[in-house]
C-alpha angles and dihedrals in degrees: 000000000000116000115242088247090056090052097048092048088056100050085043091055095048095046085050095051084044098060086044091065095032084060100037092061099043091047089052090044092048092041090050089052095048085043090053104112089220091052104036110134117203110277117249095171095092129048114240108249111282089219131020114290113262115262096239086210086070101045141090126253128292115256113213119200103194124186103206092209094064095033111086102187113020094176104054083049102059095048093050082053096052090043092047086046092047092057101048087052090249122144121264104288117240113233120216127183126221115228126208083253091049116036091189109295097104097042080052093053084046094052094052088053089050087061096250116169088207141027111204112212096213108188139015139007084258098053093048079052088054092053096041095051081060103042094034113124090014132101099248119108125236122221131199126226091165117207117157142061121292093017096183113165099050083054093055089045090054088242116152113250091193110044115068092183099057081044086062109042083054093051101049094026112031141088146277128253124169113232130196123242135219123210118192123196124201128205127204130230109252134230130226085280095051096243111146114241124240109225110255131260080018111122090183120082088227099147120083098027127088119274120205114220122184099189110011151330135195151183114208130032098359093060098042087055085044096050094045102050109121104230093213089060091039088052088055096028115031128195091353077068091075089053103052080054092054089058094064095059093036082118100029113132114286106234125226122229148171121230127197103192100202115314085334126124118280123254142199126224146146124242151189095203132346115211133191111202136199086176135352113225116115130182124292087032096285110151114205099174111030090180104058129102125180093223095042096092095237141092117222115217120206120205104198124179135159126187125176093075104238097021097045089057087045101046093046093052098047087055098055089043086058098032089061086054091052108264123114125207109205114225102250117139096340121135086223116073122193114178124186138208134168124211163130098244136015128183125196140190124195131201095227140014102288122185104254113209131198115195085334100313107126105221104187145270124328143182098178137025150182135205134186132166125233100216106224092352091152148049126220151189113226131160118283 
């Protein structure tokens, strides 16, 4: 005989996969209404270039960082890219491979030393983080080939996830916007001695240095989920991986934290998940934080808690389902709480050690950190 927690946790689950659908088509139905070319309304969603497009012709070689997991076929890649190049009159691009000790950080530095205009980011959201962390506060452009699951950051640039050969027309052709950067640090818990701990089965000293982050990171819920995706479903499954993880820690223990919001007072507070955002778009059209924009110089920070087991969740996903098409829920009396803030710089201390996640990279245990925005800190190709 089932247990009335299982139960619960299994009508929780279908409402929640429910809502999802529910999302996901009337997020396809409202985008191909938007797409329609009688209907197209001007798009406000990217800045217009703050200086005249580069002539390519003038310019020096692409430069392609390819991650080889995510690419399926490299080849046939490259030879799109040398095709694309040829026509707009650009040198022959340099090609450069990520490894499993470099996820694309160095082979971007060396771009830039090669004299490349451009560095294309050619796999995950991990890789693109590689390549940002190198050209961030530089004058070199990155470019976006996605390849991998979530690919966020290319959905929130408008930026096709299908079409390789409208990626890289936008890569090699487009033009230059200026986006703003987010840059978490994580601080250990310490022991007697007051020697901070490394997290455990980590053999990167990731805690306790500055993270860069390009769409979101969180503390909570989220990394939990994050830290807890099994690769071999998120290779089969994608995204709807992360959800599946989410399932299991609908009911894990909510932390308590303190949050100081700029140079205001601390407060105290109990989440379900604290989130740090550069932009607000997630996959299947779902839209978490309305009012973020990745140029604006600010970071927008989500407080979102839900209490009442089953209708909490509910409650919490429905709103975010109507709030992405434009319509906000106060909090009142819902079991489901969302709070909002907008600034340049956020610290936060936790009660106990919580997982810490970047654009889905999970970077240890914390028990304090501190976030801050670099107003226009990259450049980067979008369409035209």
């Amino acid at each position: 005989m089932l247990t009335a927690a299982l139960a619960m946790s299994i009508v929780g689950l279908a409402l929640a996969s429910v809502a999802l659908v529910i999302a996901v088509v009337v997020y396809r139905e409202h985008r191909a209404r938007l797409t329609s070319p009688a209907l197209r309304a001007p798009r406000t969603v990217l800045p217009a270039p703050t200086e005249p497009a580069q002539d390519p012709a003038s310019t020096g070689p692409a430069a392609f960082v390819i991650n080889p997991s995510k690419v399926a076929d490299v080849e046939g890649l490259e030879a799109d890219a040398r095709v694309v190049s040829d026509e707009l009159g650009l040198p022959a691009p340099i090609f450069l491979r990520t490894t499993v000790e470099d996820p694309g950080a160095g082979q971007a530095r060396e771009a830039v030393e090669r004299g490349a205009s451009v560095v294309v980011a050619a796999g995950g959201d991990g890789t693109v983080r590689a390549v940002a962390t190198a050209l961030a506060g530089g004058g070199v452009p990155m470019a976006l080939l996605p390849s991998g699951t979530g690919n966020l950051l290319a959905r929130n640039l408008d930026i096709p996830v299908e079409s390789r050969s409208q990626q890289l027309q936008a890569a090699l052709g487009g033009r230059e916007m200026a986006m703003d950067l987010g840059w978490l640090t994580p601080i250990g818990p310490t022991d007697s001695t007051g020697e901070e701990i490394e997290p455990g089965g980590q053999d990167m000293p990731q805690v306790g240095r500055e993270h860069l982050f390009l769409v979101m990171a969180g503390v909570g819920f989220d990394a939990a989920m994050v830290a807890d995706v099994n690769p071999d479903m998120k290779r089969r499954v994608g995204w709807v991986a992360y959800f599946m993880a989410g399932a299991r820690h609908m009911h894990s223990t909510r932390p308590w934290l303190e949050m100081q919001v700029g140079n205001g007072a601390w407060n105290r507070r109990r989440v379900r998940t604290l989130l740090f955002a550069n932009c607000g778009r997630l996959p299947a059209g779902l839209v978490l934080l309305p009012d973020a924009e990745i140029d604006d110089g600010y970071l927008d920070v989500a407080a979102l808690d839900t209490r009442s087991g089953i209708l909490g969740w509910s409650s919490l996903l429905w709103r975010v389902l109507i709030q992405g098409l434009g319509y906000r829920s106060s909090n009142g009396l819902n079991p489901s709480k969302m709070d909002f803030w907008r600034a340049r710089a956020v610290s936060v201390r936790l009660d106990e050690p919580q997982a810490v996640q970047v654009d889905g990279d999970i970077v240890g245990d914390a028990v304090e950190l501190h976030v801050r925005v670099q107003p226009n800190g990259l450049r980067v190709r979008v369409r035209r």
